[in-house]
C-alpha positions in Angstrom: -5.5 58.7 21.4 -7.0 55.7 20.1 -10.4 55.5 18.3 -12.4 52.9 19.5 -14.7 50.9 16.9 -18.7 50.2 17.2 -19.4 47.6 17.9 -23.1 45.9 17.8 -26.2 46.9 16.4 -28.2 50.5 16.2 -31.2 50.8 17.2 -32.2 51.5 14.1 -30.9 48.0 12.9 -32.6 46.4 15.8 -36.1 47.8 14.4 -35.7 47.0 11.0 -35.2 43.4 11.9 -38.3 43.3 14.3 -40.2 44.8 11.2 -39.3 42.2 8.7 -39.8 39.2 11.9 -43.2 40.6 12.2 -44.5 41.0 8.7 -43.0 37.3 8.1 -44.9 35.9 10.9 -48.2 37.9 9.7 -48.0 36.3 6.8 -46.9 32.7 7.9 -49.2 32.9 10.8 -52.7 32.2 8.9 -51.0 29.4 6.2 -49.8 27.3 9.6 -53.4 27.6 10.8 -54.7 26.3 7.4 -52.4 23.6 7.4 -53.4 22.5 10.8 -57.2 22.7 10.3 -56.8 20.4 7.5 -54.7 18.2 9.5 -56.5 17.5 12.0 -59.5 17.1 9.7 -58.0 14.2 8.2 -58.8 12.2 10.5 -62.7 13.2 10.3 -61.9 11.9 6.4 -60.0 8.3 8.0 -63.0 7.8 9.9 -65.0 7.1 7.7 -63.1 4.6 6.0 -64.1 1.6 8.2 -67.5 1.8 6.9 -66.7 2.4 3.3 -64.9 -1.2 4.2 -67.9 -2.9 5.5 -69.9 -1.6 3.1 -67.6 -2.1 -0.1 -67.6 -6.1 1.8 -71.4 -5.7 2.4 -71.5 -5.4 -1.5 -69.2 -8.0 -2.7 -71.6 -10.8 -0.7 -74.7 -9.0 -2.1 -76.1 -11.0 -5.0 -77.6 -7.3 -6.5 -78.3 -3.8 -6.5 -82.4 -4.2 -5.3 -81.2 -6.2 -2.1 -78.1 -4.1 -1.5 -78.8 -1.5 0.7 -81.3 -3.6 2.6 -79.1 -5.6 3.5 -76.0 -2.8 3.5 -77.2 0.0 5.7 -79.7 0.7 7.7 -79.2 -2.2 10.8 -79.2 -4.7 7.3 -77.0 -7.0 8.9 -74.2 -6.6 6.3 -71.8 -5.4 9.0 -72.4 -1.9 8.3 -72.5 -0.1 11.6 -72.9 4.4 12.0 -69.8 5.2 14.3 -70.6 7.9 17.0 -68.5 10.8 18.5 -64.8 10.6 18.9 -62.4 13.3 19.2 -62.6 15.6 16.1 -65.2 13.3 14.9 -69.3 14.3 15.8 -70.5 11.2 13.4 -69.8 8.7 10.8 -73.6 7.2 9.2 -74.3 5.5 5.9 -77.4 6.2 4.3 -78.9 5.4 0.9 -80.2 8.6 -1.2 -81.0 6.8 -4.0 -81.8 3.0 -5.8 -78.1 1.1 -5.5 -76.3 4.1 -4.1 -74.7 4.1 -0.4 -73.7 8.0 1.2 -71.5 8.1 3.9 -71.2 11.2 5.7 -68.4 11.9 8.3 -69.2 15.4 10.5 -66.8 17.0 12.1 -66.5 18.1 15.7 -65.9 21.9 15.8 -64.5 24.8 13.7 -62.1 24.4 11.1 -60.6 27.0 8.7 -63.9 29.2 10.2 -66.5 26.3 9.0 -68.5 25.0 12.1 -68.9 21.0 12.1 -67.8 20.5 8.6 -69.4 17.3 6.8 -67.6 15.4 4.6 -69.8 13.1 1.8 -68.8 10.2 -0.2 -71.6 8.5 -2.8 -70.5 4.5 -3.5 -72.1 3.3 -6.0 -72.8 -0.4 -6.9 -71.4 -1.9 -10.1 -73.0 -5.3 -11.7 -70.3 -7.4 -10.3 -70.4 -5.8 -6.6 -67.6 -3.2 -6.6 -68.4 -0.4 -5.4 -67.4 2.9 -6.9 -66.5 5.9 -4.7 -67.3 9.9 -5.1 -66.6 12.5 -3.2 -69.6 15.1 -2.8 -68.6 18.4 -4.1 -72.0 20.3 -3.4 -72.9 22.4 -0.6 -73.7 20.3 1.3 -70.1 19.3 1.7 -68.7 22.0 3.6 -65.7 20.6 3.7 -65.0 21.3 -0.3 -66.0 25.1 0.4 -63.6 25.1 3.4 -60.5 23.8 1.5 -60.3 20.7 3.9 -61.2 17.9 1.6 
């Protein structure tokens, strides 16, 4: 008589390899999450570009720092204008918190990486010959830092 060969897996096999598939994807499972939180808050960071424009024009045609954010922010007429809500966005507003110093602040609309509405702060700051020099807020009150998202 002929012995016949196994053939497939054991059941034993078969659990082993759903053990390893499901500590992988324990693992992986949180890190894709991360990585999509922080890209879809990109574009809360994007918007705020078109104001960092107008503003970074705003200065250029400003003869100096006392008539700069008068004419900058605040409905100055420099072309400066706050956006409103849109998609991930909640807001995008310049404000001034201090003598030659535009802040613009981008929130964002909903929960990322477990941080409700996370705000995003950049301080421009005027140079003598108009440029204006960008920094990202690192305190707490840019929860986006604290969140790993900016």
């Amino acid at each position: 008589m002929k012995k016949q060969l196994q053939k497939g897996f054991t059941l034993i096999e078969l659990m082993i390899v759903v053990a390893i598939i499901g500590i992988l994807a324990a693992v992986a499972l949180p890190a894709y999450q991360q990585y999509s939180d922080k890209a879809r808050y990109s574009e809360v960071v994007l918007s705020s570009s078109g104001i960092k424009s107008a503003v970074e024009v705003c200065s250029a045609t400003t003869a100096s720092n006392a008539t700069y954010i008068v004419e900058c922010i605040n409905g100055g007429g420099g072309g400066v204008i706050n956006v409103g809500a849109s998609g991930v966005v909640t807001s995008v507003s310049a404000t001034s918190p201090g003598a030659g110093v535009v802040r613009i602040t981008a929130v964002g609309n909903g929960t990322f990486n477990a941080v409700a509405n996370p705000t995003y702060i950049l301080d421009g700051t005027r140079s003598a010959n108009g440029q204006v020099i960008w920094a990202q807020l690192t305190t707490a009150t840019a929860t986006c830092v604290a969140a790993g998202l900016c």
